[in-house]
C-alpha positions as CSV (number, residue, x, y, z in Angstrom):
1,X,117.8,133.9,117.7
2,X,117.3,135.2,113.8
3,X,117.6,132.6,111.4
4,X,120.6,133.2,108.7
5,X,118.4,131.1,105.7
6,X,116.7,133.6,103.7
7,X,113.2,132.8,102.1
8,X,113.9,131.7,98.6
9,X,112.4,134.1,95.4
10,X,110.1,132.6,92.7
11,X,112.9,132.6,90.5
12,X,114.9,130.2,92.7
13,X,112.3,127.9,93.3
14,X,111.4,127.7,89.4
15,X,115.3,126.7,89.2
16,X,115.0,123.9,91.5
17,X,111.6,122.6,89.9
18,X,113.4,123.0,86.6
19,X,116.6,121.0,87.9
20,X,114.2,118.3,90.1
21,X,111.8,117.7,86.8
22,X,115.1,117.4,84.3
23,X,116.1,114.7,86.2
24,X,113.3,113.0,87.2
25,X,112.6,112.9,83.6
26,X,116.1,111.7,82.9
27,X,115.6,108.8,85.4
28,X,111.8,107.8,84.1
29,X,113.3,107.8,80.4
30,X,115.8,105.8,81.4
31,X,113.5,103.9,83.4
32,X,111.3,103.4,80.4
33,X,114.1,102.3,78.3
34,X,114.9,99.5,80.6
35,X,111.1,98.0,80.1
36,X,111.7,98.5,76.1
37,X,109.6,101.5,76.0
38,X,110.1,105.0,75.1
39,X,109.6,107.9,77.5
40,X,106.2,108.7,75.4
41,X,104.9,105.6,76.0
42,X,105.3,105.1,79.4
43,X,104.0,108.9,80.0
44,X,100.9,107.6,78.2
45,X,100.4,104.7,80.3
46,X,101.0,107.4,83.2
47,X,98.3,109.2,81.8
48,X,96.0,106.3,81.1
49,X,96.7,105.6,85.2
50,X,95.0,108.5,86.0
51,X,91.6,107.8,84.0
52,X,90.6,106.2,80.9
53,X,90.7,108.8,77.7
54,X,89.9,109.5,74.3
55,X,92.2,109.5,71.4
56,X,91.8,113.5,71.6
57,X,92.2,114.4,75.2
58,X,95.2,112.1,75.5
59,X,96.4,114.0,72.3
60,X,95.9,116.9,74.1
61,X,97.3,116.0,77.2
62,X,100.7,115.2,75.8
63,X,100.7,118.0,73.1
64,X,101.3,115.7,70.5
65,X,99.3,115.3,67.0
66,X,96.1,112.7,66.8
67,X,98.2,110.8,64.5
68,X,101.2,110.7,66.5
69,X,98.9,109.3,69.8
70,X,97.7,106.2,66.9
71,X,101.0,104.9,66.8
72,X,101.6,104.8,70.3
73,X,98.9,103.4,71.5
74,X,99.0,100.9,68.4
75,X,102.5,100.1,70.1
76,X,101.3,99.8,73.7
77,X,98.5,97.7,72.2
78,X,100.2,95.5,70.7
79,X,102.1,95.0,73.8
80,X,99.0,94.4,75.8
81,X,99.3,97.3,77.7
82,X,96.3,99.1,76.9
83,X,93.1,98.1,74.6
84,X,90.9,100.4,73.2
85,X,87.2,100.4,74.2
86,X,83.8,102.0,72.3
87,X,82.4,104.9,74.2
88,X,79.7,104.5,75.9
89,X,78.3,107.9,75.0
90,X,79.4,108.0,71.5
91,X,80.5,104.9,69.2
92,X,82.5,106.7,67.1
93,X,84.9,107.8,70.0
94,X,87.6,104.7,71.2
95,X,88.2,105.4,74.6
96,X,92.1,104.1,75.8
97,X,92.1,102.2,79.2
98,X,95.1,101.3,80.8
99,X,95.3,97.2,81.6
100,X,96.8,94.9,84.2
101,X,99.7,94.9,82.3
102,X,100.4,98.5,81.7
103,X,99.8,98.8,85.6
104,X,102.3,96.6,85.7
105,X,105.0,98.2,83.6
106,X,104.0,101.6,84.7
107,X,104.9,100.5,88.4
108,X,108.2,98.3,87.2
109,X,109.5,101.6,85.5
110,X,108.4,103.8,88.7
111,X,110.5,101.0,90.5
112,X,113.1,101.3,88.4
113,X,113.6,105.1,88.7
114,X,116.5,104.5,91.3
115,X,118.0,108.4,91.3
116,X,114.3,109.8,92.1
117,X,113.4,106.4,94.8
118,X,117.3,107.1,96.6
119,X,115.9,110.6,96.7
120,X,112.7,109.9,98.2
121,X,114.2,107.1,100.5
122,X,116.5,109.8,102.4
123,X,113.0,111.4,104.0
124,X,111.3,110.7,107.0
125,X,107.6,109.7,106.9
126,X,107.1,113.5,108.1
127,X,109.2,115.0,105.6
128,X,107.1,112.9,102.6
129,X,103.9,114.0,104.0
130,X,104.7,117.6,103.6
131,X,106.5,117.3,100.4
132,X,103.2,115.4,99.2
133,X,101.2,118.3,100.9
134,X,103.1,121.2,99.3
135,X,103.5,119.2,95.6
136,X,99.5,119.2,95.5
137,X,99.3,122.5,96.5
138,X,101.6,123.6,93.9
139,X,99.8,120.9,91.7
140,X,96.3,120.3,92.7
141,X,95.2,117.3,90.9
């Protein structure tokens, strides 16, 4: 019996990554907005999740300027969400840490992203596996 589904091009597949990361960001903005925050700060406490940082690499990592990344995280301080610590290596360099707080808002707005969680909610424990196995493929980590 020959299948009629044809193996999708690169082409289509950037389409749907395109479409699939639109909204996702769509929902996490909206998301974001909910817990009074604006979609770059809750990508920085996203980023912060992952590993403590530096002024510079988190800079880098959102492709944003230094000064730009100061009033953020003044923001996010103020809010308790993240502190700024002295490196260990080199007391010049404030490294950014995420806090219980920002764990907490980072998981309310993830909570909150109800178009990507209905989306999630319609696969079977078998189906997230192997959308988690092919994303870190994709995306290794």
């Amino acid at each position: 019996m020959q299948s009629n589904t044809t193996t999708p091009d690169k082409r289509q597949l950037l389409e749907l990554l395109a479409h699939s990361l639109s909204a996702h960001f769509a929902d996490f903005s909206a998301a974001a907005a909910s817990a009074g925050l604006t979609a770059m700060q809750a990508k920085t406490l996203t980023v912060l999740r992952r590993a403590p940082a530096s002024m510079r690499s988190l800079a880098d990592t959102l492709t944003c300027d230094a000064s730009n990344v100061t009033g953020i995280i003044d923001r996010l301080e103020k809010r308790d969400l993240v502190r700024r610590e002295v490196s260990p290596t080199d007391r010049r360099v404030k490294i950014l840490v995420l806090t219980d707080e920002g764990e907490k808002a980072i998981d309310m707005i993830r909570e909150r992203m109800e178009q990507v969680q209905t989306g999630l909610d319609k696969l079977s424990d078998k189906e997230r596996s192997e959308l988690f196995r092919l994303l870190t493929t994709v995306f290794p980590q």
